[in-house]
C-alpha positions as CSV (number, residue, x, y, z in Angstrom):
1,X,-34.3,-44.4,38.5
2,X,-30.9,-44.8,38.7
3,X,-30.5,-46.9,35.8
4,X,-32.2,-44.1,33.4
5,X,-29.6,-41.8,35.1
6,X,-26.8,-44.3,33.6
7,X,-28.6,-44.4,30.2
8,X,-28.5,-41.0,29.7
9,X,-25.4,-40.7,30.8
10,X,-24.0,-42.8,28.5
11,X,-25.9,-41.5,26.1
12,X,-24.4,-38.1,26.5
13,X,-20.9,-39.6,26.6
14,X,-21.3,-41.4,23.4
15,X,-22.9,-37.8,21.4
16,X,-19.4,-36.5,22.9
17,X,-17.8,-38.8,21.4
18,X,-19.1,-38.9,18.5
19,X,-20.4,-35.4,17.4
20,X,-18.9,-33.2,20.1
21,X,-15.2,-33.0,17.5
22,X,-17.7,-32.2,15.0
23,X,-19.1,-29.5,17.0
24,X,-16.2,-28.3,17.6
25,X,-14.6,-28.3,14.2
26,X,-17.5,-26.7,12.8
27,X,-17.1,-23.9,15.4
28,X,-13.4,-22.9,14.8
29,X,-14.1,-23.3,11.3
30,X,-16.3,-20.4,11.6
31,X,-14.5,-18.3,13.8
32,X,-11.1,-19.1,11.0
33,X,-13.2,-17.6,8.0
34,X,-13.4,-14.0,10.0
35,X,-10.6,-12.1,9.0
36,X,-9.5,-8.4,9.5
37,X,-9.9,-5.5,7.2
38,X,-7.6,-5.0,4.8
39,X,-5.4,-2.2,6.9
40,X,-2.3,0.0,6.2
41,X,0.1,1.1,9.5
42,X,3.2,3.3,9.8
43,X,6.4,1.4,11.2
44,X,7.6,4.3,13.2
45,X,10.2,4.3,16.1
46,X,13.5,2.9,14.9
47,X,11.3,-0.2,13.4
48,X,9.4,-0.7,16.8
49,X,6.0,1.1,16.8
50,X,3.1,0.1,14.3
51,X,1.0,2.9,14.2
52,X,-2.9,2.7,11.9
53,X,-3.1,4.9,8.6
54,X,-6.2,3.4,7.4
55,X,-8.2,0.6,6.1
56,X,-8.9,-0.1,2.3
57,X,-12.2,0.0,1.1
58,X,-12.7,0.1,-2.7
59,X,-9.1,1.4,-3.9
60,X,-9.5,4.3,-1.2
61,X,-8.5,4.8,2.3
62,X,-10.5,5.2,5.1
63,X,-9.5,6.3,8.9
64,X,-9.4,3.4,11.5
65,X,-10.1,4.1,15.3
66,X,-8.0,6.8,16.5
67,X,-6.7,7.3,19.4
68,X,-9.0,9.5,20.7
69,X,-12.1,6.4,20.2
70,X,-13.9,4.7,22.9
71,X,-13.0,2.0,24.9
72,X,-15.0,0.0,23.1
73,X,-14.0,1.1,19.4
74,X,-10.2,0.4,21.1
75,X,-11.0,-2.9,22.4
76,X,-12.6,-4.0,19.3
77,X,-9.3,-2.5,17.0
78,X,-6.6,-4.1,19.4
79,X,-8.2,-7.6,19.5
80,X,-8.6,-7.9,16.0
81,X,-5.2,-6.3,15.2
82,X,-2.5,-6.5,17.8
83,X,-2.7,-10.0,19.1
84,X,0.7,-10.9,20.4
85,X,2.3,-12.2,17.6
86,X,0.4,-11.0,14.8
87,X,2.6,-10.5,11.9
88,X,2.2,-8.4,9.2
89,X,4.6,-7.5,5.8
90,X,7.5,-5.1,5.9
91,X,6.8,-2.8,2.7
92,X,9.5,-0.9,1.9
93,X,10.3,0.5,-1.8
94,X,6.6,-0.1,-2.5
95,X,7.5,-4.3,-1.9
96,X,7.2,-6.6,0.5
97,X,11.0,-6.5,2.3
98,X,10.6,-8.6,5.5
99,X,8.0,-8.5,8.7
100,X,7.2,-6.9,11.7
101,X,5.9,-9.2,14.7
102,X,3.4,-7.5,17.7
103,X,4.5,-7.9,20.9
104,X,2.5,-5.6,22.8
105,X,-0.2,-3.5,23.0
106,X,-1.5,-0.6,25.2
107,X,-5.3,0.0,25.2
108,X,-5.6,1.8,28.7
109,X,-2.5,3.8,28.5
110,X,-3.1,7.5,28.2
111,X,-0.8,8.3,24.9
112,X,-0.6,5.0,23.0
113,X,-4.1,3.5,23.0
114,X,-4.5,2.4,19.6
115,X,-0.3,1.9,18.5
116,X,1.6,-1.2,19.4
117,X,4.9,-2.6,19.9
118,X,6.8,-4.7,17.6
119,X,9.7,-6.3,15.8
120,X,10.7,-5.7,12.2
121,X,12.9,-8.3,10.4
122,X,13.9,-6.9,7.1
123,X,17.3,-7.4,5.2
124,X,16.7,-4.0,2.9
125,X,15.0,-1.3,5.0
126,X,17.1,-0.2,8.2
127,X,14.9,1.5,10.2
128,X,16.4,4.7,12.1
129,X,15.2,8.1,12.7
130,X,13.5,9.3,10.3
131,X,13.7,6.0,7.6
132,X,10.2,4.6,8.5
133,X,8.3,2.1,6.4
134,X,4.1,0.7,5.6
135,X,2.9,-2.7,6.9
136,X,0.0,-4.3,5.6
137,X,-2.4,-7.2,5.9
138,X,-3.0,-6.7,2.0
139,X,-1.9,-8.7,-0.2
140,X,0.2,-7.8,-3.1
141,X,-1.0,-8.5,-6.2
142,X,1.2,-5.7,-7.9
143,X,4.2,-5.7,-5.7
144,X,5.9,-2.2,-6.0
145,X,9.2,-1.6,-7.5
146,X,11.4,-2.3,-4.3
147,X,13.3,0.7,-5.2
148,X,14.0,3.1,-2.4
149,X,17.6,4.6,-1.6
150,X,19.7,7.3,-1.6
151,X,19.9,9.8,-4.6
152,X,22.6,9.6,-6.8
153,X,25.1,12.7,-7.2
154,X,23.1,14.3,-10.2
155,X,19.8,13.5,-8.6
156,X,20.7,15.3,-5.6
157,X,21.8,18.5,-7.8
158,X,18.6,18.4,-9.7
159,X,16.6,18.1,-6.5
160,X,18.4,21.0,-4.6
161,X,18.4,23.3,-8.1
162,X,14.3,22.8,-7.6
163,X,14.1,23.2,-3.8
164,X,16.2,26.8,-4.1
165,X,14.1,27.9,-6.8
166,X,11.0,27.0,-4.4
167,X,12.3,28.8,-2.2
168,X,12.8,31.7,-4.2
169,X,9.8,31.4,-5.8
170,X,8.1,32.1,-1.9
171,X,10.0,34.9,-1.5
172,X,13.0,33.9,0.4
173,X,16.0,36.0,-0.2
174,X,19.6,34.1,-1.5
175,X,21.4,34.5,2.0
176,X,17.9,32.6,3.3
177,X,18.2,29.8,1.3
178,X,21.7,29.3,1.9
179,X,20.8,28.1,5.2
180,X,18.2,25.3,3.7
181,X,18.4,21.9,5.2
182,X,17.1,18.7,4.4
183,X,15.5,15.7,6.7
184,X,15.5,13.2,3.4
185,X,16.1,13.1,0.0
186,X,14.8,9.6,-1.0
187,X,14.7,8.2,-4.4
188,X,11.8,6.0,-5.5
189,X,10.2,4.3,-8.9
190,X,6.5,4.5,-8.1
191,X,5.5,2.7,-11.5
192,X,8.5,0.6,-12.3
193,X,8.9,2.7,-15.8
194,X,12.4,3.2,-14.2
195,X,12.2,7.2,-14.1
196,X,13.1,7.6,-10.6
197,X,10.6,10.0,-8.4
198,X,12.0,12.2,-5.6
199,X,10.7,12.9,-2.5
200,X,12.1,15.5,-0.1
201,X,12.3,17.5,3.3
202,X,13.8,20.8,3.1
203,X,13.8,23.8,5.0
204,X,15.4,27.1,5.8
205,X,15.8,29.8,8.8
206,X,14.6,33.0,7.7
207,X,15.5,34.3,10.9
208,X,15.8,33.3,14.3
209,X,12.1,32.7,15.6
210,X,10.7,31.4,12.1
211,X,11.0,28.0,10.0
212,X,9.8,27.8,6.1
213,X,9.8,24.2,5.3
214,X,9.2,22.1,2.0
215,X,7.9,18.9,1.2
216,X,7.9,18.2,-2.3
217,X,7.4,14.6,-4.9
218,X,9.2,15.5,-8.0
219,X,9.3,13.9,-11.6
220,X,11.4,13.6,-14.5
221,X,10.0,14.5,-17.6
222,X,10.7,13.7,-21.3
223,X,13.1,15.9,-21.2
224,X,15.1,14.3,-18.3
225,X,14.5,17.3,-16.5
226,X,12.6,17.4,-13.1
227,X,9.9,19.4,-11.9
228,X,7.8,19.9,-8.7
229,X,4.9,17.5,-9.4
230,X,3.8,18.4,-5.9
231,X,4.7,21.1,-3.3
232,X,3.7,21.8,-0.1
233,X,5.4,25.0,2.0
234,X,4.7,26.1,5.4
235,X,6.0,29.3,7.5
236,X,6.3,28.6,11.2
237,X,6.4,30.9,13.7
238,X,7.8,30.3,17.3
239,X,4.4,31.5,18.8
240,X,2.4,28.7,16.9
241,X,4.8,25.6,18.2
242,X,3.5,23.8,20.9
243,X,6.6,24.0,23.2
244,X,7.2,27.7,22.3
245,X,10.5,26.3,21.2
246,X,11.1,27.0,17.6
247,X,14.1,24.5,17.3
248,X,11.9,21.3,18.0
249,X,11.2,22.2,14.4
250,X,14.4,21.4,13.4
251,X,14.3,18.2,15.3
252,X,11.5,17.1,12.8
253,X,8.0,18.3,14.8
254,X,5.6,19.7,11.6
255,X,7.7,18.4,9.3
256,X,6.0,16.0,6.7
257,X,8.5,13.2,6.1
258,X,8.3,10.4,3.8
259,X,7.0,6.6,5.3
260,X,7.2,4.8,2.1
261,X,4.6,4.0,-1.2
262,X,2.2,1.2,-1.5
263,X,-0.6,0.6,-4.4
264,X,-3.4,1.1,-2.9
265,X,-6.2,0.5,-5.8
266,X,-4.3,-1.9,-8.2
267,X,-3.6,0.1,-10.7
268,X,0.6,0.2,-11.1
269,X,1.5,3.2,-9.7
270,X,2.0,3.5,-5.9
271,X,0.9,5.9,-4.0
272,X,3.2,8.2,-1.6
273,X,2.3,8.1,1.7
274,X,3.9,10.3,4.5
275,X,4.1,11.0,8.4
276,X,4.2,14.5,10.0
277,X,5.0,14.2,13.6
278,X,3.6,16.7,16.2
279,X,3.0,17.5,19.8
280,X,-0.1,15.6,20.5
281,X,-0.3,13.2,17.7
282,X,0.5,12.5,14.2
283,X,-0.7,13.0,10.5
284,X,-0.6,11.1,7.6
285,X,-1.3,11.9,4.5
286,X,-1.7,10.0,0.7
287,X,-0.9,11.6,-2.6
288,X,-1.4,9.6,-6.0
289,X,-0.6,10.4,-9.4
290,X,-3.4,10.2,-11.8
291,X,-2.3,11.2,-15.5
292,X,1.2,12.9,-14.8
293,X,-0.4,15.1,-11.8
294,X,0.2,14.4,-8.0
295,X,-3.0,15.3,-5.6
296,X,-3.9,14.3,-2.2
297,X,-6.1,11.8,-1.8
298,X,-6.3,11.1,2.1
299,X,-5.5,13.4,5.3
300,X,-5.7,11.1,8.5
301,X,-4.4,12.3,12.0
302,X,-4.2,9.9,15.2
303,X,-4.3,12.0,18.4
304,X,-2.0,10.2,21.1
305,X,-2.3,12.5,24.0
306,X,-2.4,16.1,25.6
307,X,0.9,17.8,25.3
């Protein structure tokens, strides 16, 4: 008996030996083939949050697992996204400009279940305030222009004659829009024609308890004037913000700010994508031109936690 224990023990050893590494192999081999959805995330937080926009599917966007999911929708988003040390492309300008690098992840927290916290490493985009960026697992077949900076004096005039005529236009009286403000002005090539795009912030004080704000993308025609390709404006009143405080408006809250543009279907021309901060979460939202006119193509929100 104890000799047929020793044979098959030895034959066990030897089909370790021999086809165990094969096993093995064949094994991690299979698990290296499974790879994660194409995905688009905000770079928020001075460069240190990565927060999800959406997955692409087909040229379109489609909403990942919010915050709000279950545990097991989060578990199955975090594992597959946010392993420490995951690294994903910087896009900034519509190009890849450098990396961010997870370092953490917070699945049972209250507020922060599906965001985590990285490092960005970029020698372009200097992330502060309210200069966010994209990062992306896609790769880029049609990199973006890389252009993304500050308007030049002219542009700035042209922007500003089209944001007090907005205004105007809404009904806000001279004196009003003398008070108008601004969280960016940011010039952008979304097709690389060189005809630069602006994007922009604005907003004024019509009186002490109310904000009308403006978000605008804006192209320059044939003519080499520009014009409101898109336009969104909102009037908020003190009783409709969260922390009855009508100057966390002015801080940014309900304001829809720029993130950056990436092209999302292939076709040349990046879409805008932006960020609007509030209470208990955030939005995002997509626009895209499709011959010369700007619509909305996706509205996502994430909800962190109760305010």
């Amino acid at each position: 008996m104890m000799k047929k224990l020793t044979a098959i023990a030895a034959s066990f050893a030897l089909f370790n030996v021999l086809f165990a590494p094969t096993v093995i192999a064949q094994r991690q081999a299979a698990r290296s083939v499974v790879t994660a959805e194409p995905m688009i995330f905000a770079v928020l937080n001075d460069g240190k949050s990565l927060e999800p926009i959406g997955s692409i599917s087909k040229g379109a966007l489609e909403a990942p697992a919010g915050g709000d999911g279950t545990t097991d929708e989060i578990t199955k988003f975090v594992s597959t996204f946010y392993k420490k040390g995951q690294t994903y492309q910087l896009i900034f300008g519509g190009a890849r400009n450098g990396s961010v690098t997870v370092y953490e992840s917070f699945p049972d927290s209250d507020c922060a279940k599906n965001i985590a916290g990285i490092t960005s490493s970029s020698t372009k985009a200097k992330l502060s305030g309210k200069v966010m960026a994209l990062a992306t697992n896609v790769p880029l077949t049609k990199p973006g222009s890389g252009v993304r900076r500050l308007p030049t004096p002219a542009e700035r005039v042209a922007a500003d004659n089209l944001v007090k005529a907005e205004f105007a236009k809404q009904g806000n009286s001279a004196a009003v829009i003398e008070s108008r403000d601004y969280h960016n002005l940011t010039a952008l090539d979304v097709d690389g024609d060189g005809k630069i795009e602006l994007v922009g912030s604005f907003w004024v004080k019509p009186d002490a308890k109310t904000r009308n704000t403006l978000f605008f993308i804006a192209d320059k025609g044939a003519d080499g004037k520009y014009k409101i390709g898109f336009g969104k404006y909102n009037s908020i009143k003190e009783e409709s913000v969260m922390s009855g405080d009508i100057s966390s408006v002015d801080d940014g809250i309900y304001h829809e700010l720029l993130l950056d543009v990436f092209d999302i279907d292939g076709d040349g021309v990046s879409e805008v994508f932006t960020y609007v901060q509030s209470f208990e979460g955030a939005g995002f939202n997509v626009y895209r031109r499709t011959e010369g006119k700007w619509d909305g193509i996706f509205n996502g929100s994430n909800y962190h936690c109760g305010f």
